[in-house]
C-alpha positions as CSV (number, residue, x, y, z in Angstrom):
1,X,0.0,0.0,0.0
2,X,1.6,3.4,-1.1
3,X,2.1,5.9,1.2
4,X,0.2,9.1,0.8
5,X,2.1,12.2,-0.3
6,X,2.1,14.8,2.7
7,X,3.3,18.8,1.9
8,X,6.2,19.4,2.9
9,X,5.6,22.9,3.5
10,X,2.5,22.0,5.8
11,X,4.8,19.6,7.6
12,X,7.8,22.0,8.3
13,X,4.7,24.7,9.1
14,X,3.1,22.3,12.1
15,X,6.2,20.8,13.2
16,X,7.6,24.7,13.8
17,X,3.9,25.8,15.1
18,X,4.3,23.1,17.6
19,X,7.7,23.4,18.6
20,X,6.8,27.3,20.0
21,X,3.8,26.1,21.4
22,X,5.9,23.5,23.5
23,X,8.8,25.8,24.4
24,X,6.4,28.9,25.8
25,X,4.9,25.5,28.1
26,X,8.2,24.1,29.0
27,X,9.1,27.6,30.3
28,X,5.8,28.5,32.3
29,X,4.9,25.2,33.2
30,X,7.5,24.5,36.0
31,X,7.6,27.7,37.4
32,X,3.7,27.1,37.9
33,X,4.3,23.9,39.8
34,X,7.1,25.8,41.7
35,X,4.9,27.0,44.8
36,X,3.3,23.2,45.0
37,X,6.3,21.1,44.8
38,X,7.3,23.8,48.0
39,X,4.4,23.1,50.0
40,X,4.8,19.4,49.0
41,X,8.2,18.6,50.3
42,X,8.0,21.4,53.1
43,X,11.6,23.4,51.5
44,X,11.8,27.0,51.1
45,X,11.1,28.8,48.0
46,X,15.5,29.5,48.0
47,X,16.2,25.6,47.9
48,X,12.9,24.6,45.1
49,X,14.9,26.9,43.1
50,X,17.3,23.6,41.9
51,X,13.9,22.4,40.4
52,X,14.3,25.2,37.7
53,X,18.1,25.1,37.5
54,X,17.8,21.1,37.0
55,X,15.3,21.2,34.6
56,X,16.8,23.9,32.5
57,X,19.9,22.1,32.2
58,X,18.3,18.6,31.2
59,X,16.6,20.7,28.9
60,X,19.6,22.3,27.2
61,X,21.0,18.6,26.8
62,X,18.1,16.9,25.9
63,X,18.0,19.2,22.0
64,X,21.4,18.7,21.3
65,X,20.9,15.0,21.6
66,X,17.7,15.0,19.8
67,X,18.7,16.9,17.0
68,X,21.6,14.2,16.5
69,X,19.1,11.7,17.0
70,X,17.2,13.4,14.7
71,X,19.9,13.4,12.0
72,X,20.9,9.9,12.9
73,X,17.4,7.6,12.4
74,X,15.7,10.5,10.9
């Protein structure tokens, strides 16, 4: 069975789209949680601070290594 033909324009267009959409979340949505996760695990708001430092930093490894994973199995 042949595979339908997709636009690559539309593709490149939602894949982009998406991407922003998911990048304005990743920054909002842990700073949201931020006052929770306190409460939660009874730390001061100085200490929960490591949540946003931790997750910044797995985030600024994890698109390297996707766009190489990316590139690698396509």
């Amino acid at each position: 069975m042949p595979r339908p033909h997709l636009n690559q324009k539309l593709v490149v267009a939602v894949v982009y789209v998406s991407a922003m959409l998911m990048s304005s979340l990743d920054s909002t949505i842990v700073n949201v949680a931020l006052a929770t996760l306190g409460r939660e695990f009874n730390v001061t708001p100085a200490s929960i601070e490591a949540v946003v430092i931790g997750y910044l930093v797995s985030l600024a490894a994890f698109i390297p290594a996707s766009g190489w994973l990316g590139d690698r199995f396509g």
